[in-house]
Structure formats: C-alpha cells, structure tokens
FILUMTOR-361612 format. One line per field, with one value per residue: residue number from 1; residue in three letters; x, z, y of N, C-alpha, C in turn. Coordinates in nm, 4 decimals. Example, Ala and Ser with C-alpha at 12.3 -4.5 7.8 and 13.67 -1.06 7.14 Angstrom:
BEGIN
i	[1;2]
aa	[ALA;SER]
n_xx	[1.3190;1.2850]
n_zz	[0.7800;0.7080]
n_yy	[-0.5690;-0.2250]
ca_xx	[1.2300;1.3670]
ca_zz	[0.7800;0.7140]
ca_yy	[-0.4500;-0.1060]
c_xx	[1.3200;1.2900]
c_zz	[0.7800;0.7870]
c_yy	[-0.3300;0.0030]
***
This chain:
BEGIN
i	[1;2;3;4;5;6;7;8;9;10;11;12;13;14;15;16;17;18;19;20;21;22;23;24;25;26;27;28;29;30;31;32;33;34;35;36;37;38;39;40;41;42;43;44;45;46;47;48;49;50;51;52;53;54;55;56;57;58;59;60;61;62;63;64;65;66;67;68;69;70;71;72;73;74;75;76;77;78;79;80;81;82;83;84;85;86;87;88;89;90;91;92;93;94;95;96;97;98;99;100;101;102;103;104;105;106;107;108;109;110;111;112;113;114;115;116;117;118;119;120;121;122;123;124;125;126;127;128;129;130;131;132;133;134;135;136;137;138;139;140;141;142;143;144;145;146;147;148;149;150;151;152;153;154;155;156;157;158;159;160;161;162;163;164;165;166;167;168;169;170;171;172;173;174;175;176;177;178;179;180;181;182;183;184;185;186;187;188;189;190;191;192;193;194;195;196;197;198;199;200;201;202;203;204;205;206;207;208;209;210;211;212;213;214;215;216;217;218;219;220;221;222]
aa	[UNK;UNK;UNK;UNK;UNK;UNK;UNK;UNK;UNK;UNK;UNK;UNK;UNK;UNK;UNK;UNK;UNK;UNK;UNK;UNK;UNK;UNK;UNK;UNK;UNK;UNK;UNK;UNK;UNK;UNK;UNK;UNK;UNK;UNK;UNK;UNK;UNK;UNK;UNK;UNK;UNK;UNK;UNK;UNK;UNK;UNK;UNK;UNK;UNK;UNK;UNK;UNK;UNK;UNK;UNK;UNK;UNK;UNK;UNK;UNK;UNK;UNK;UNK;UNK;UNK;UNK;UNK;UNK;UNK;UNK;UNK;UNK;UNK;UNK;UNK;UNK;UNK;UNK;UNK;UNK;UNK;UNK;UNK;UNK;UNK;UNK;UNK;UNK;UNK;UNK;UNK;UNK;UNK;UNK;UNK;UNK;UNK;UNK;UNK;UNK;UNK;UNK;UNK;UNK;UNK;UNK;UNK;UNK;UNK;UNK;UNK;UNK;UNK;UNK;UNK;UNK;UNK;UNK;UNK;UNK;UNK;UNK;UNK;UNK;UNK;UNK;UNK;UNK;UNK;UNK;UNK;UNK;UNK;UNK;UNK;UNK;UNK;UNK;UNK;UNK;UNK;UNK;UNK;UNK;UNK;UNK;UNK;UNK;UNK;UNK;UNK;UNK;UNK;UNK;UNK;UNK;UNK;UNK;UNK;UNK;UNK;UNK;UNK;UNK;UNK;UNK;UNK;UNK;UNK;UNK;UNK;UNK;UNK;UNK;UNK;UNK;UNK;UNK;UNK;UNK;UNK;UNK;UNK;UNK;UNK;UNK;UNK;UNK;UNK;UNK;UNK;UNK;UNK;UNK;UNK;UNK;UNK;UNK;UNK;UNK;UNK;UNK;UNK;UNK;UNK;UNK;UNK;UNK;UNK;UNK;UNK;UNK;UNK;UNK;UNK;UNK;UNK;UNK;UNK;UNK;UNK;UNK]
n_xx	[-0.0303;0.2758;0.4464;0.5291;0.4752;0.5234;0.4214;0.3614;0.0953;-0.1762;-0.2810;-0.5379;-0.6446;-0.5532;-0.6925;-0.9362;-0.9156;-0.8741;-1.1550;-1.3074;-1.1904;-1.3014;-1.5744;-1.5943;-1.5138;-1.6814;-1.8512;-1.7377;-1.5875;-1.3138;-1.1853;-1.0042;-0.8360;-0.7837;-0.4954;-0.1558;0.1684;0.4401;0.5123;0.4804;0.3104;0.1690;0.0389;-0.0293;-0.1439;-0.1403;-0.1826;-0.3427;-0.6629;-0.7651;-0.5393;-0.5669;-0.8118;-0.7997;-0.7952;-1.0366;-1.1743;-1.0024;-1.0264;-1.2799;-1.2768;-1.1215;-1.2514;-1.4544;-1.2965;-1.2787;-1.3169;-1.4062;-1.1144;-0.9498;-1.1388;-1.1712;-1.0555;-1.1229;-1.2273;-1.0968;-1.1967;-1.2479;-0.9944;-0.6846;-0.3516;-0.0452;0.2067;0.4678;0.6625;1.0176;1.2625;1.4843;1.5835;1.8913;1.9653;1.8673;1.6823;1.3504;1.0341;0.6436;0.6272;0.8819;0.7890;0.6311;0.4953;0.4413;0.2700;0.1769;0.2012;0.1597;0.2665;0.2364;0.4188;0.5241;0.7685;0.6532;0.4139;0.1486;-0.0455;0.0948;0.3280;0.2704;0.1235;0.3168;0.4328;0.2821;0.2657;0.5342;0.5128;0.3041;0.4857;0.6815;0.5419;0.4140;0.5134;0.6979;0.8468;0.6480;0.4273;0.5104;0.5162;0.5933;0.6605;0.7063;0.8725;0.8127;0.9345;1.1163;1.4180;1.7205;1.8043;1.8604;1.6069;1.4168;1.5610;1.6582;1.4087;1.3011;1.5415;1.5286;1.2622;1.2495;1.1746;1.2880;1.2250;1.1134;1.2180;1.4181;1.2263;1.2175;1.0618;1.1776;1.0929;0.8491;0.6434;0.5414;0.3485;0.2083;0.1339;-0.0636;-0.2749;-0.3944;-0.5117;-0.6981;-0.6460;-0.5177;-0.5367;-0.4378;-0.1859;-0.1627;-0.1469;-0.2568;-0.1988;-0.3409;-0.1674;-0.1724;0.0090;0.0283;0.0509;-0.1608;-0.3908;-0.5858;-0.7116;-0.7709;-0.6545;-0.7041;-0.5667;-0.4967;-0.4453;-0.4664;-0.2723;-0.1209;-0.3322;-0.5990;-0.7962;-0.6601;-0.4643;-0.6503;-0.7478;-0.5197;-0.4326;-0.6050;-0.5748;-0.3164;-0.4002;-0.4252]
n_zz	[1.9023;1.7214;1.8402;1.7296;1.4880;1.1023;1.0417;1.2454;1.2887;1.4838;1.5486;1.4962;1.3316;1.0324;1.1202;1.0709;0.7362;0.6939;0.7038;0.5617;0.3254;0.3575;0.3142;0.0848;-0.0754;-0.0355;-0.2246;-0.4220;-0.5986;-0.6669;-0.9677;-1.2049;-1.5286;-1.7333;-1.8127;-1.9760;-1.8470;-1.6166;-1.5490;-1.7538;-2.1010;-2.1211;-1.9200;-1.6025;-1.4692;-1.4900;-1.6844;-1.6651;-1.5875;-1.3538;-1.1898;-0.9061;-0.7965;-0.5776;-0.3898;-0.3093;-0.1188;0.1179;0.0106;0.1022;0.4006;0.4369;0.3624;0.5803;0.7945;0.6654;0.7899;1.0333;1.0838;0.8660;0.7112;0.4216;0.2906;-0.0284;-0.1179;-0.3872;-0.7360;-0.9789;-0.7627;-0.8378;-1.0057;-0.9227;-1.0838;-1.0378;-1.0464;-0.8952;-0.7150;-0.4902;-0.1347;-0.1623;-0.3989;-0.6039;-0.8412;-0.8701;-0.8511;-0.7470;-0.7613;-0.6255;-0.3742;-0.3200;-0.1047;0.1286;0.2800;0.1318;0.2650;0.0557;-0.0647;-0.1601;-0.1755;-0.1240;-0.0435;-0.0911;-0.0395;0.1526;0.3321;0.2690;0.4316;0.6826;0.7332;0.7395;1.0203;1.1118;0.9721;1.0037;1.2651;1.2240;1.1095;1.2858;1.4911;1.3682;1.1851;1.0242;0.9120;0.7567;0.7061;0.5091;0.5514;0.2532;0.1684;-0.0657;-0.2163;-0.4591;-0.5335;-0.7291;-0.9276;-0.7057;-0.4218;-0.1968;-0.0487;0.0263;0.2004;0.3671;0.4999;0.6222;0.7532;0.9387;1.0764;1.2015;1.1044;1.0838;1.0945;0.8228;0.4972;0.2762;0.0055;-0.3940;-0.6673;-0.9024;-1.1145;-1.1331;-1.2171;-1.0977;-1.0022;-1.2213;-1.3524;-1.1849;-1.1772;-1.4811;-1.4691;-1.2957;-1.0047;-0.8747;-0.7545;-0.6450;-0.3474;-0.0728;-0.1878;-0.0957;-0.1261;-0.0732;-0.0877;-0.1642;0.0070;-0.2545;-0.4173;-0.5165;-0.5454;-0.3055;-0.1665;-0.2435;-0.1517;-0.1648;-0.0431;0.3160;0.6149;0.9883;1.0175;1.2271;1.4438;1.6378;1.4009;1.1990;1.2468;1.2832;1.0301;0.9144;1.0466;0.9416;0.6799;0.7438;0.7791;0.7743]
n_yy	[0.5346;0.6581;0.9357;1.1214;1.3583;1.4524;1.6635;1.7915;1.7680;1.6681;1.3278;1.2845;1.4666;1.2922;1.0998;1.1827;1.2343;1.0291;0.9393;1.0941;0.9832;0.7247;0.7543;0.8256;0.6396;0.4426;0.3898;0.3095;0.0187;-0.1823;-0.2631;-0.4122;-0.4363;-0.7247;-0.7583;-0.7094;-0.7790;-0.5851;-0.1934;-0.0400;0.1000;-0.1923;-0.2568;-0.4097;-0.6261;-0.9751;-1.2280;-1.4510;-1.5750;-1.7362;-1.7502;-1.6467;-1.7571;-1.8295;-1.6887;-1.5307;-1.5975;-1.4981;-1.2549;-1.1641;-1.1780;-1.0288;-0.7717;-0.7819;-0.6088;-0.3538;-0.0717;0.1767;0.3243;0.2536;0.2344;0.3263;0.1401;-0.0983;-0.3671;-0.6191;-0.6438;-0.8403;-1.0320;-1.0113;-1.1303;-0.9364;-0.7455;-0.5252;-0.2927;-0.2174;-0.0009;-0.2327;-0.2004;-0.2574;-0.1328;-0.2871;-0.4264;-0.5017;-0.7264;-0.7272;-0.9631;-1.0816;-1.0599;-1.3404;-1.5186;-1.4022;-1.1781;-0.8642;-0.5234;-0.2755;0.0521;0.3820;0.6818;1.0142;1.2571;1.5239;1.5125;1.6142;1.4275;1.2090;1.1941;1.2574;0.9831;0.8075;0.7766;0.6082;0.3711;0.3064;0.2288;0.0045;-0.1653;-0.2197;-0.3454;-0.5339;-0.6792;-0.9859;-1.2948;-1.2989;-1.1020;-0.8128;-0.4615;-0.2342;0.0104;0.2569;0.4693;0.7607;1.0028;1.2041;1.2354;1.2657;1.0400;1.1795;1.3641;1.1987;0.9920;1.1551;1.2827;1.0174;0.9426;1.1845;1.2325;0.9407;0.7178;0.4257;0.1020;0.0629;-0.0807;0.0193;0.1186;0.2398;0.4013;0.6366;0.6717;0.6766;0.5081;0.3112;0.4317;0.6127;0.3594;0.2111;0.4483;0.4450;0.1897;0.3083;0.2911;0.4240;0.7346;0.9668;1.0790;0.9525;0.5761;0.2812;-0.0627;-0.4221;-0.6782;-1.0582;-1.3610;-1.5000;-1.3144;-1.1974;-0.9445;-0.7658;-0.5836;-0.2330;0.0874;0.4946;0.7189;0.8687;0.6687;0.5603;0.3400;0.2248;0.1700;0.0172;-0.0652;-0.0987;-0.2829;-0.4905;-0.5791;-0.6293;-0.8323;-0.9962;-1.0427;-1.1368;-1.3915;-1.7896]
ca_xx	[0.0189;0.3824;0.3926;0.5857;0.4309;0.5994;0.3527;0.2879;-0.0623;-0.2870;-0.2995;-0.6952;-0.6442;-0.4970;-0.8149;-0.9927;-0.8713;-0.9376;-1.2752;-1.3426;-1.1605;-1.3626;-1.7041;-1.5802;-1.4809;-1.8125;-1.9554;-1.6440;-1.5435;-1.1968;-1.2062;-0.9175;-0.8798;-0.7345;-0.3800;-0.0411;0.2562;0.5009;0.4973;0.4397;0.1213;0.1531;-0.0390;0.0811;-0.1917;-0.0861;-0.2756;-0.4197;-0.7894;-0.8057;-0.4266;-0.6301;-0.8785;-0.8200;-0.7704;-1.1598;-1.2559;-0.8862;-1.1158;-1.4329;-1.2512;-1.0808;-1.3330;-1.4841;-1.2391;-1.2513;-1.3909;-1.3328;-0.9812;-0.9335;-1.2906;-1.1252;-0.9800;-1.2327;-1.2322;-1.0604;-1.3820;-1.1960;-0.8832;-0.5392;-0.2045;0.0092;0.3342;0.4834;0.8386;1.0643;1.4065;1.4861;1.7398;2.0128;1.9113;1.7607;1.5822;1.2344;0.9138;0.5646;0.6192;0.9487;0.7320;0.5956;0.4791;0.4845;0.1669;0.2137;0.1196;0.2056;0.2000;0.3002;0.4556;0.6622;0.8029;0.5742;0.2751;0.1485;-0.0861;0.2003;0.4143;0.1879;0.0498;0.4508;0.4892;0.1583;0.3178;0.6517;0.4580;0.2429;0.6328;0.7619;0.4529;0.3257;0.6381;0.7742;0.8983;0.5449;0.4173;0.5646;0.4725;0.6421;0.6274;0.7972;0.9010;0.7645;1.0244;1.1633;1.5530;1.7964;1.7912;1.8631;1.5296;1.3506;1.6572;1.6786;1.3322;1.3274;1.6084;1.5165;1.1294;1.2748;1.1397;1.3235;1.1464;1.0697;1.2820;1.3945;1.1912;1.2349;1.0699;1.2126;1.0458;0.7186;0.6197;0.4347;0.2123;0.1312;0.0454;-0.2247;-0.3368;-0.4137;-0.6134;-0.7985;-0.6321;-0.4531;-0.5997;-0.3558;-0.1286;-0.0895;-0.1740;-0.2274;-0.2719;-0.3352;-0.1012;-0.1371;0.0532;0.0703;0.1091;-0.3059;-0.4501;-0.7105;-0.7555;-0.6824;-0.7342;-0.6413;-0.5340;-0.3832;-0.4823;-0.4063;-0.2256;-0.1203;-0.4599;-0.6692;-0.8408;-0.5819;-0.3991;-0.6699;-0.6930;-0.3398;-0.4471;-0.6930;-0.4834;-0.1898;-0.4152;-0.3634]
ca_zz	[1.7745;1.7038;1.8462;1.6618;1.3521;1.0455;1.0000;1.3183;1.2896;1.5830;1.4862;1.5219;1.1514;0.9671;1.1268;0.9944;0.6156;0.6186;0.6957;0.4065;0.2344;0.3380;0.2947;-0.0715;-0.1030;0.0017;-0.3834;-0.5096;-0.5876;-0.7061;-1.0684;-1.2699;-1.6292;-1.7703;-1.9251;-1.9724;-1.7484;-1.6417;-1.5505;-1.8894;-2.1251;-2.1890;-1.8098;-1.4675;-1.3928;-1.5314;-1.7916;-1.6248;-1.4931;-1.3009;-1.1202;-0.7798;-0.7517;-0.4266;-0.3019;-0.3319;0.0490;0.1560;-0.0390;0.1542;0.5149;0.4722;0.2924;0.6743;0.8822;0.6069;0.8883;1.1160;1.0276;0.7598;0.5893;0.2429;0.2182;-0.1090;-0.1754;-0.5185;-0.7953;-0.8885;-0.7250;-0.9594;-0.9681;-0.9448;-1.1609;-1.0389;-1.0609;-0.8611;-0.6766;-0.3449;-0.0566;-0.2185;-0.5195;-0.6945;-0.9579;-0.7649;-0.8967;-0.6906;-0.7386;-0.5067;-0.2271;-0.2961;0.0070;0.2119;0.3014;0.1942;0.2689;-0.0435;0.0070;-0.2438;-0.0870;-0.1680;0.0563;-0.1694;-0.0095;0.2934;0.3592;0.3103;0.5434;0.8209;0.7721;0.7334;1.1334;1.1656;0.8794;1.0372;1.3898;1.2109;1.0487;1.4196;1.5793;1.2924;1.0932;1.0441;0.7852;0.6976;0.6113;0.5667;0.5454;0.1492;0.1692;-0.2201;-0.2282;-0.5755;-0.5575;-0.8658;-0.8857;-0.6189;-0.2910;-0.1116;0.0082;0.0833;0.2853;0.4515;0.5560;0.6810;0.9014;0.9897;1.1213;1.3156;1.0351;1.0838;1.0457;0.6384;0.4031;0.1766;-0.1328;-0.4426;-0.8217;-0.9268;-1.3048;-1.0732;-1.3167;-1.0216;-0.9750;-1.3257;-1.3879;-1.0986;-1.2297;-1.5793;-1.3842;-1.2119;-0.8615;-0.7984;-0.8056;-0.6012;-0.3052;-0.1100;-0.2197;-0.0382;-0.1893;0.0547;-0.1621;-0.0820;-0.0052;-0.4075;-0.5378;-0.5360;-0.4965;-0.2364;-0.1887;-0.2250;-0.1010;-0.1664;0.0931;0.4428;0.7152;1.0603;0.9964;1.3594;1.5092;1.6238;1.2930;1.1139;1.2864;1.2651;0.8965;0.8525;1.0757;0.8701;0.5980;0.7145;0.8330;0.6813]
ca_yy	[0.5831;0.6804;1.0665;1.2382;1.4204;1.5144;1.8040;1.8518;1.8202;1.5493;1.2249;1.3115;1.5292;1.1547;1.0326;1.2570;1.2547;0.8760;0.9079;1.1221;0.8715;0.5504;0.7821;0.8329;0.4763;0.3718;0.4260;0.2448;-0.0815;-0.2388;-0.3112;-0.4491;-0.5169;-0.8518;-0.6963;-0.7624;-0.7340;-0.4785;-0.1146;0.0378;0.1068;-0.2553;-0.2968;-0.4266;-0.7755;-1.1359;-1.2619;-1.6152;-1.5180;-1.8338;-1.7306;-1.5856;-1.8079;-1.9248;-1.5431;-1.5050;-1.5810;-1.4117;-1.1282;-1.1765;-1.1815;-0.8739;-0.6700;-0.7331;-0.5208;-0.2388;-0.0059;0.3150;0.4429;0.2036;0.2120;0.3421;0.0115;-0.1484;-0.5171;-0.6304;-0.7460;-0.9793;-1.0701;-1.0852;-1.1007;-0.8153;-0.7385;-0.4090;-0.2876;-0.0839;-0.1044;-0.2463;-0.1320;-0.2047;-0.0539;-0.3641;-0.4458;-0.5919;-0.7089;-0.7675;-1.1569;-1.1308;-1.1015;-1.4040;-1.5954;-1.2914;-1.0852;-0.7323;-0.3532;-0.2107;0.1954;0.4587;0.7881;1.1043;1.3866;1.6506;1.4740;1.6282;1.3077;1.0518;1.2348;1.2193;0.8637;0.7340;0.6891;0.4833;0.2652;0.2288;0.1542;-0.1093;-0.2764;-0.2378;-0.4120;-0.7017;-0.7060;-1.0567;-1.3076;-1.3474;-0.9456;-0.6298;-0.2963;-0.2683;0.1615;0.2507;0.6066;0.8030;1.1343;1.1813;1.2591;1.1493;0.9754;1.2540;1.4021;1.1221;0.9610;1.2889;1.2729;0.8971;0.9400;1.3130;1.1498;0.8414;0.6113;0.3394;0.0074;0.0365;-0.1034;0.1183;0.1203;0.3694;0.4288;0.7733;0.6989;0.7051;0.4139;0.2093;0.5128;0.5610;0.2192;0.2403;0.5078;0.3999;0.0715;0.2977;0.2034;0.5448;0.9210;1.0750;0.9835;0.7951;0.4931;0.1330;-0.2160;-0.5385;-0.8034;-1.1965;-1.4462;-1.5553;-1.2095;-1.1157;-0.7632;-0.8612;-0.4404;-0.0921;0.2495;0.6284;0.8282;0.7973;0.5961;0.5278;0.2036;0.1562;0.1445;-0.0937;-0.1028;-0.1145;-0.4087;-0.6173;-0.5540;-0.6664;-0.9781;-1.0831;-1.0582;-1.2323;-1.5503;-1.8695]
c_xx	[0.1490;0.3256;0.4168;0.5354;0.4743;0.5414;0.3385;0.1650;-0.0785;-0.2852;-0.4506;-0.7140;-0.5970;-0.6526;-0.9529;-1.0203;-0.9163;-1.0599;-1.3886;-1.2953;-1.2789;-1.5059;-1.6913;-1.5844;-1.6152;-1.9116;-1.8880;-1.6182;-1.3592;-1.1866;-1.0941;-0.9304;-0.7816;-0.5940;-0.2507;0.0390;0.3877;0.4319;0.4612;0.2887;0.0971;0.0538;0.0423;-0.0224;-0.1569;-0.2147;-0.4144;-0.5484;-0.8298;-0.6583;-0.4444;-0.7003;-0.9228;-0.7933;-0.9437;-1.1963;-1.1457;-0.9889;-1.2197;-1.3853;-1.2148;-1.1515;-1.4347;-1.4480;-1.2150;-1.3524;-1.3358;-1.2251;-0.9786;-1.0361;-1.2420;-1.0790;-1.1082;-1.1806;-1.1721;-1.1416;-1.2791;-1.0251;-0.7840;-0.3820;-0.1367;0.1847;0.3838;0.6308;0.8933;1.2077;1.3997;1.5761;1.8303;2.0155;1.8771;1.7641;1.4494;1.1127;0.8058;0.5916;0.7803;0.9376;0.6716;0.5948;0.5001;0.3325;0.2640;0.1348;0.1884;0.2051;0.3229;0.3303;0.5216;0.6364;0.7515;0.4241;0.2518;0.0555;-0.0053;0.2861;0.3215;0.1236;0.1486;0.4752;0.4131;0.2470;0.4663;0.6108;0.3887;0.3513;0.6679;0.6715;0.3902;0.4500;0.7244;0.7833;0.7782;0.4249;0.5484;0.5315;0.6253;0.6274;0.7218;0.7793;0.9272;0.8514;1.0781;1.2812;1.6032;1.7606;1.7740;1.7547;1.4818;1.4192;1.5928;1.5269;1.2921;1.3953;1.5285;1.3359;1.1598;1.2101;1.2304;1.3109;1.0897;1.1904;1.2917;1.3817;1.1929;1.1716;1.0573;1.1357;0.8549;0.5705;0.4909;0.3236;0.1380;0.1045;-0.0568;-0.3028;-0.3993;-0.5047;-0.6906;-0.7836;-0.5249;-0.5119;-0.5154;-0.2262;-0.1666;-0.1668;-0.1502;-0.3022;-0.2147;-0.2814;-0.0816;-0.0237;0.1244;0.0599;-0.0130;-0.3595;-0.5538;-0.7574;-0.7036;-0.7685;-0.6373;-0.6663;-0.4884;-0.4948;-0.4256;-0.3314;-0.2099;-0.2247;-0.5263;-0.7283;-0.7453;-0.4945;-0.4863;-0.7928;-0.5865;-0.3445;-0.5062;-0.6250;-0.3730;-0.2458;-0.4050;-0.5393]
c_zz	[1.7954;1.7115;1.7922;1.5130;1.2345;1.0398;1.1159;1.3431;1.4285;1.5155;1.4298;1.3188;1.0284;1.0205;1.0490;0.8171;0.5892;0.6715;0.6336;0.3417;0.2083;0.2963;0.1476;-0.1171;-0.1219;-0.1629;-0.4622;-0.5034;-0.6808;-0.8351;-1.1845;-1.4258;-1.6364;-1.8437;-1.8925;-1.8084;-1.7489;-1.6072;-1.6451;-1.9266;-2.1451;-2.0442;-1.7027;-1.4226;-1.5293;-1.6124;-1.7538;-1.5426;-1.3599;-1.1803;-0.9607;-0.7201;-0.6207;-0.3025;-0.2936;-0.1613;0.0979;0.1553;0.0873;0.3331;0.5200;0.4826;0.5353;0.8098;0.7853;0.6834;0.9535;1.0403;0.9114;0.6082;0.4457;0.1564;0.1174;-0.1619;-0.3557;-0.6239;-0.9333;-0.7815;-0.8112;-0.9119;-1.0147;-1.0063;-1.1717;-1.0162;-0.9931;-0.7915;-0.5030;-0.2660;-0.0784;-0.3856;-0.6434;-0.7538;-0.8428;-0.8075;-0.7935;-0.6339;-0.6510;-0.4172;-0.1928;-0.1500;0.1252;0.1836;0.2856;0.1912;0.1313;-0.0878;-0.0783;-0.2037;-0.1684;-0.0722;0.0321;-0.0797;0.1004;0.3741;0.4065;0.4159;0.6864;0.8639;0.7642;0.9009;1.1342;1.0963;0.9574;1.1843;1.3277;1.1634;1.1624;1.5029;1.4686;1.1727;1.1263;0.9053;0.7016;0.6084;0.6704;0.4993;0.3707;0.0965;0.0052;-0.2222;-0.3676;-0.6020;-0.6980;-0.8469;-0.7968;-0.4821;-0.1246;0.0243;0.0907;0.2011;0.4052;0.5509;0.6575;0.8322;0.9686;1.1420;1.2307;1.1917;1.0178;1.0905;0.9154;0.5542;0.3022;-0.0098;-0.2554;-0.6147;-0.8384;-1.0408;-1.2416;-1.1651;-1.2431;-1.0195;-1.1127;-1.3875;-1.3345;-1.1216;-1.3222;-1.5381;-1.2712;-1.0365;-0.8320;-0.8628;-0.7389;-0.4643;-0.1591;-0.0930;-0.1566;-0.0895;-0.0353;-0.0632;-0.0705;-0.0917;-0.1521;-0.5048;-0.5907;-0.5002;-0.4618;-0.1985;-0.1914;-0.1827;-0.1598;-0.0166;0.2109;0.5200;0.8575;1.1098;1.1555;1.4599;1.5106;1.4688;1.1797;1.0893;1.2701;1.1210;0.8563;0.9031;1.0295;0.7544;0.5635;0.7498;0.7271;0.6209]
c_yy	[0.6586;0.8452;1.2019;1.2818;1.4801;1.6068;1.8791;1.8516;1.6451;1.4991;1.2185;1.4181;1.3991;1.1222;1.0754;1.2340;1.0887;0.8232;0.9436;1.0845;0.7264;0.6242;0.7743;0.6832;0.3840;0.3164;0.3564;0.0741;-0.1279;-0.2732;-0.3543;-0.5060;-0.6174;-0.8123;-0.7791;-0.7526;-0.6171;-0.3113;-0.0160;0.0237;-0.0419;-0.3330;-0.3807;-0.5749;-0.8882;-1.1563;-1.3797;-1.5221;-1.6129;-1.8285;-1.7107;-1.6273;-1.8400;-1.7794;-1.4508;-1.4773;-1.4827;-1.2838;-1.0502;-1.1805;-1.0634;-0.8154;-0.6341;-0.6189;-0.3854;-0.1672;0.0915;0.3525;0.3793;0.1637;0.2262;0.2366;-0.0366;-0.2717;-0.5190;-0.7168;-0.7607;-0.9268;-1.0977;-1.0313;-0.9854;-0.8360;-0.5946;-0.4136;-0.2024;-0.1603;-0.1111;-0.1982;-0.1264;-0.1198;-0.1302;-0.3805;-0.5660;-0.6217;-0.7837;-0.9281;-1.1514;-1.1319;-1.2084;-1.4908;-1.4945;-1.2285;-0.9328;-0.6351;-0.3077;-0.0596;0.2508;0.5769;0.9116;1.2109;1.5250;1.6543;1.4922;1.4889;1.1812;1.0618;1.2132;1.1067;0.7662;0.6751;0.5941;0.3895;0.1997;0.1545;-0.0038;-0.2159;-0.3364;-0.3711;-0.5318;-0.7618;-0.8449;-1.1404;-1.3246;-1.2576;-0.8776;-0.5287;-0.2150;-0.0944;0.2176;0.4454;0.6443;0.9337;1.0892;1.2484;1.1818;1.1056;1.0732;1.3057;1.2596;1.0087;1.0449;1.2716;1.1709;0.9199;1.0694;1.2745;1.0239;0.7015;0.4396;0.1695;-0.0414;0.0359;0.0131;0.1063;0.2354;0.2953;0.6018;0.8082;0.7685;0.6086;0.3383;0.2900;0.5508;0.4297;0.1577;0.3053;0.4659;0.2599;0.1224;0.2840;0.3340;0.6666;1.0177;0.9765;1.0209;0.7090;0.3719;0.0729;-0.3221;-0.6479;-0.9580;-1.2722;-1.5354;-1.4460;-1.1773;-1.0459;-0.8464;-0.6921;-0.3550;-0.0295;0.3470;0.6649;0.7618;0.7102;0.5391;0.3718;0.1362;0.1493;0.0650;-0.2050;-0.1318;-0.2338;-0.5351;-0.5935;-0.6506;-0.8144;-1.0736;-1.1250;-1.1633;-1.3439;-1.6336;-1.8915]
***
C-alpha cells in the first residue's frame, strides 16, 4: 500500500473504517428506482429496464469478491444504466456513458473529508497498478468553489495517476443521494463496460489490496 498518508494515520485505521463499513453494508442491498436522466430532481438511471440485462451475472461474479477490506461493496438489485454528469481534465462537459466500453471505479471525494483523503493513495495505487485502456479508477472531486484546494492537495500527496475529475455544483453527489446510493463520503460505484451500476459502497476502502484488486479483476473480465 502506497505509504504515505494524508492524515497520517496507519493504513491499519482505512482498514479499519471499511470494516465497519462492510458490517453495516451487510443489512443492505442496492436498490434503484426506474427514473429519468441527468443530474437533477428529474433522476440520474435510463429509462429502458431491459438496458442491463446482460450485466446480471457481471452482478453475480463480483458480488463474490465483496470481502475483507472491500466487504462494503453491495451488489446492484437490479443492474442499470447510469447517466451522471460532471467535467473532465480539461474542464469538459462528461457524462457516465463516455466511459463507455471501459470498466470503471467511480469514487466521489472532497478535501473536507477525512476518509477520502486517506483512501485517495490506495485509489491512485490501484490506477498505477490495473489502470489501462480497459478500467480506470474515475475519482470526481465534490469541493465546491475553485480548483485550487483540491489541485493543491493532489499534487501536495503525490497523487498522480487520477485523471482529474471535478463537480463543484456537487450535483453527482446529490443525485446519489436522492437514489439512496450516497449517505456521506466517500462514495464508490463499480460501472460496466455498457454504462451498468453492477455496485456501490459508502466509505473508504483499501483499494490497493489484495481484495480490492481482485474485485476490480472480476470486474474488468470479459
């Protein structure tokens, strides 16, 4: 695991935090309603119920490595397509479906969050070490105002491996919210190949760990 700590704290305290995550998780399941698209109240999944279909077993493989560090991860009942908005490195306009054909980590953050800060190296270790044209580690920074901080922090950390993602409106996180699929931060979704929530979790997790990698492997198989 990447050794440097933004908090300072043992990687052994992140391990920790996401194992009173996956115990919580344990009671939960994934539940999505049938809504529009878009970041607003007008809802963030695609309308077609039949769109995911084929992201059912995808479902049923993962759901098996949701374990040890990564237990919080919870299977998606059903499986649908995602329609979320935010901007990309160059400063964008980006929605879920331009990852198409791409496995991603999808992970909601801000520099307020003592959790996200400390579970940001694992994330850039797991970009560095499984990162190719096929996933990536899709980290979307929730600060509100300018670029500044959360820059600042990036470089300041050694983060270098994550694209730089940004919604300042903080739009992606209330629209998880409101579905039920965010309570606080930070936030990870497992997105397929055709743009289908196959799972989420709250809270951190040691992404670059065993469990975590083969998670992400199951994920990215064909």
């Amino acid at each position: 695991m990447t050794s440097k700590r933004p908090l300072g704290l043992p990687s052994v305290r992140l391990i920790m935090i996401a194992a009173v995550a996956g115990i919580l998780a344990g009671a939960v399941a994934v539940y999505v309603r049938n809504v529009g698209s878009g970041n607003g109240a007008e809802g963030l999944f695609a309308a077609s119920s039949g769109a995911c279909g084929g992201a059912i077993e995808k479902v049923k493989s993962v759901s098996q490595f949701s374990r040890g560090q990564v237990a919080a991860m919870v299977a998606a009942q059903p499986p649908r397509p995602l329609d979320l908005a935010f901007k990309g490195p160059e400063g964008q306009e980006l929605k879920t479906a331009d990852f198409k054909g791409k496995t991603v980590l999808l992970n909601l953050w801000a520099t307020w969050c003592g959790p996200c800060r400390e579970e940001m190296p694992a994330l850039n270790a797991l970009q560095k070490d499984m990162g190719d044209p096929g996933f990536e580690v899709v980290a979307v920074n929730i600060d509100t105002g300018s670029d500044e901080k959360p820059k600042a922090f990036l470089a300041d950390y050694g983060i270098d491996k994550l694209g730089y993602y940004r919604d300042s409106s903080m739009g992606v996180f209330n629209a998880l919210k409101k579905e039920g699929l965010a309570f606080g931060l930070p936030v990870t979704l497992v997105i397929d190949k055709q743009g289908c929530l196959i799972s989420a979790m709250n809270g951190p997790a040691a992404w670059d760990s065993a469990d975590g990698k083969a998670l992400i492997a199951a994920a990215k198989a064909p």
